[in-house]
C-alpha positions in Angstrom: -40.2 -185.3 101.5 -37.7 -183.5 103.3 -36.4 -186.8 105.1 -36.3 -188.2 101.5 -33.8 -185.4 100.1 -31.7 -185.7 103.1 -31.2 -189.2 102.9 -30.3 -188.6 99.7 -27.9 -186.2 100.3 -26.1 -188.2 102.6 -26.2 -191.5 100.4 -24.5 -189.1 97.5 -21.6 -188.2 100.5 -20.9 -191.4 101.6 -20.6 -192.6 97.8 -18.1 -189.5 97.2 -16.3 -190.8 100.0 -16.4 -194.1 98.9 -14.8 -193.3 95.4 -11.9 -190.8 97.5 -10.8 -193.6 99.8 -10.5 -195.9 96.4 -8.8 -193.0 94.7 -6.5 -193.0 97.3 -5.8 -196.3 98.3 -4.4 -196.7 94.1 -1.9 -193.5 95.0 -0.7 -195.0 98.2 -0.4 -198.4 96.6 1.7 -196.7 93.8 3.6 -194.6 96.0 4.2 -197.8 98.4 5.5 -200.7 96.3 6.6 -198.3 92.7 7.4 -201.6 91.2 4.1 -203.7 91.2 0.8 -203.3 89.8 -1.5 -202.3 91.9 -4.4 -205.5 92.4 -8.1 -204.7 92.6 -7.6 -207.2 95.9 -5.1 -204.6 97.3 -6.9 -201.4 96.6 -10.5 -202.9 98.0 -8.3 -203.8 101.1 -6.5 -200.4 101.6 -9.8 -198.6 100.5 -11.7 -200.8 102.9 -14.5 -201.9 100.6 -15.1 -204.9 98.4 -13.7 -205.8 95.3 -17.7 -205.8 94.0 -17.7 -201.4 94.9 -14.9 -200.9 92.9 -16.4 -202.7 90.1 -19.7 -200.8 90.8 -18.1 -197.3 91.0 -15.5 -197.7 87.8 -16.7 -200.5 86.3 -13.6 -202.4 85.4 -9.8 -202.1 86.3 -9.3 -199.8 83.0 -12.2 -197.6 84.4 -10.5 -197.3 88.0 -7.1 -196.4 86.3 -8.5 -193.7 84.2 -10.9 -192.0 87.2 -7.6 -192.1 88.8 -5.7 -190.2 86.5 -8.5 -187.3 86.0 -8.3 -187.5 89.5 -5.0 -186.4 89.7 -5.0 -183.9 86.8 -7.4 -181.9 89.1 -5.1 -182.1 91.6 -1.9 -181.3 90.6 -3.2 -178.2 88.2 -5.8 -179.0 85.2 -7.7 -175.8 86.0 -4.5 -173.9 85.7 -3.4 -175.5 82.7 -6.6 -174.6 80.9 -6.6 -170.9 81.7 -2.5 -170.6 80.5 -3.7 -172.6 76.7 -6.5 -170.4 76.5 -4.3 -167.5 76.0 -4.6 -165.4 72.6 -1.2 -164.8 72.7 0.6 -167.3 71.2 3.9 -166.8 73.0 2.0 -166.9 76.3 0.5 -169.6 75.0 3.4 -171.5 74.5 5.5 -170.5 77.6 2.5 -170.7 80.1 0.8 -173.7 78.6 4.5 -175.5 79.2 5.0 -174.0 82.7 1.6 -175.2 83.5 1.7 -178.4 82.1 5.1 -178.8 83.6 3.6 -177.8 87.4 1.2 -180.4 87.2 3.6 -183.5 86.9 6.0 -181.9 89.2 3.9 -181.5 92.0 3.3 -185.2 92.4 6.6 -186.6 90.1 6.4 -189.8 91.5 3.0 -190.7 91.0 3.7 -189.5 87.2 7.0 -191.5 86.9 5.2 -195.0 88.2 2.4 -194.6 85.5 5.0 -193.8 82.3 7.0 -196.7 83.7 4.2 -198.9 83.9 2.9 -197.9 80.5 6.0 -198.4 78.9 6.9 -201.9 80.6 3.0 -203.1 80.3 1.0 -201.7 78.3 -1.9 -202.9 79.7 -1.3 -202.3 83.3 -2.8 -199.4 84.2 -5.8 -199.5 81.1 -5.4 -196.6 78.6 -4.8 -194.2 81.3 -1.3 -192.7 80.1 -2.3 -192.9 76.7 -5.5 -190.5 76.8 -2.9 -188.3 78.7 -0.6 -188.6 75.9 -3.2 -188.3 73.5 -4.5 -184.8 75.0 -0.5 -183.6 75.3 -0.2 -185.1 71.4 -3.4 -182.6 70.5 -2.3 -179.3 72.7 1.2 -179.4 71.2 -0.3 -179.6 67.8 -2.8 -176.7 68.6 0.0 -174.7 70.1 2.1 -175.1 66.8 -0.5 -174.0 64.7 -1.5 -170.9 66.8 2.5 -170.3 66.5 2.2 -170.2 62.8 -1.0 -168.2 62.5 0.4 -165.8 64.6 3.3 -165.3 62.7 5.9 -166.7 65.8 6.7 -169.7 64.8 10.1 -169.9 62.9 10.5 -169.5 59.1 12.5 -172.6 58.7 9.8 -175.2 60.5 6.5 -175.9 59.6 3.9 -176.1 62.5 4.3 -180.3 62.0 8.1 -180.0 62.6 7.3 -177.7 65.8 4.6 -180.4 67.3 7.3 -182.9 66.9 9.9 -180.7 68.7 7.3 -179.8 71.8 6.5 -182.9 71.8 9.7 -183.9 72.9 10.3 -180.7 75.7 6.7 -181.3 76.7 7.2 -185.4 77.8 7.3 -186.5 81.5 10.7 -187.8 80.7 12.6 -184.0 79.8 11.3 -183.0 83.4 12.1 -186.1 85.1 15.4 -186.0 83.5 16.4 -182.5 84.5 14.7 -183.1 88.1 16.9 -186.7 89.0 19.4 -186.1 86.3 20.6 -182.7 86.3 19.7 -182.1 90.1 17.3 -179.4 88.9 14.5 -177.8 91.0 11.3 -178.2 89.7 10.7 -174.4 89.1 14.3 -174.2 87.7 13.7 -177.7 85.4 10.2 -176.0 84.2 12.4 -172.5 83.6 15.2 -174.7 81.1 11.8 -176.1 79.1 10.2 -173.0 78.5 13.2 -171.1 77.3 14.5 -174.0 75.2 10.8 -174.8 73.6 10.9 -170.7 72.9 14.1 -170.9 71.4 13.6 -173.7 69.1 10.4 -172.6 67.9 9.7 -169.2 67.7 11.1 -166.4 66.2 12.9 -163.8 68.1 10.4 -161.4 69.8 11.8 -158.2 67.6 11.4 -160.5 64.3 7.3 -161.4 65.1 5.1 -160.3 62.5 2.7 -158.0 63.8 
């Protein structure tokens, strides 16, 4: 029994390891040659395994995309992000949940450039990968609005649709990347401008909050 439960355990590693070097081999591919889609042929060969594993382990090339992509949400911050939205203070809410957000493209911008890119030029590329991230970013700005408003921080002159619209747009990929490679920003200091313009356009001033 014990030789059972061992072998087990060891299958259960070498499959973990099995879906980390495919994980992998899609970043370096990305990172390698920005331009081109990544091929299931090229990832099996950088991974090392057949085209057949990948299949087995994701299932399609959609599948492999979207793994990828939690993947790297874990990485570059989700656990951080979650605790900074979970906030009951709304302005926290708002100026952590952006910081956070913000950190977690930031620490790996080109990985998060060559997937909007590739979304944007082909749709289909990468599965439905940027658009479940897009989707979750659509649904947090629109929570974060409405916590604004029942809070009483959100301006008088916008309703919480008007604010979703206008964190949508200081939330994107693109504000960061733009202040990053087109300003000449830091990161820290391109995450600072978004928070204080996304407070300033939505909320009140701190000394006019309802209480």
């Amino acid at each position: 029994m014990a030789t059972r439960k061992y072998d087990q355990v060891l299958r259960a590693e070498a499959a973990q390891e099995t879906r980390r070097r495919i994980l992998a081999a899609v970043g370096q591919r990305l990172r390698e040659v920005p331009t081109e889609q990544p091929s299931l042929e090229q990832v099996a060969r950088l991974a090392n395994v057949s085209r057949s594993t990948i299949y087995a382990d994701f299932g399609s090339r959609a599948g492999l995309f979207d793994a990828f992509v939690v993947d790297l949400w874990k990485h570059t911050g989700l656990g951080e992000l979650s605790r900074a939205v979970a906030s009951d203070d709304a302005r926290e809410h708002l100026r952590e949940g952006i910081a956070a957000a913000s950190r977690m493209k930031g620490r790996d911008l080109a990985i998060y450039r060559v997937l909007h890119a590739m979304d944007r030029l082909d749709p289909e590329s990468a599965g439905s990968a940027v658009r479940h991230m897009e989707q979750d970013r659509r649904a947090g700005m629109e929570s974060l609005a409405a916590h604004l408003e029942r809070d009483g921080v959100l301006r008088e002159d916008l309703s919480a649709e008007q604010a979703a619209d206008a964190l949508w747009v200081l939330t994107s990929f693109e504000s960061l990347d733009l202040l990053v490679t087109g300003r000449g920003l830091t990161v820290d200091e391109a995450i600072a401008t978004l928070v204080t313009m996304a407070e300033r356009t939505v909320c009140r001033p701190p000394e006019l909050t309802r209480s």
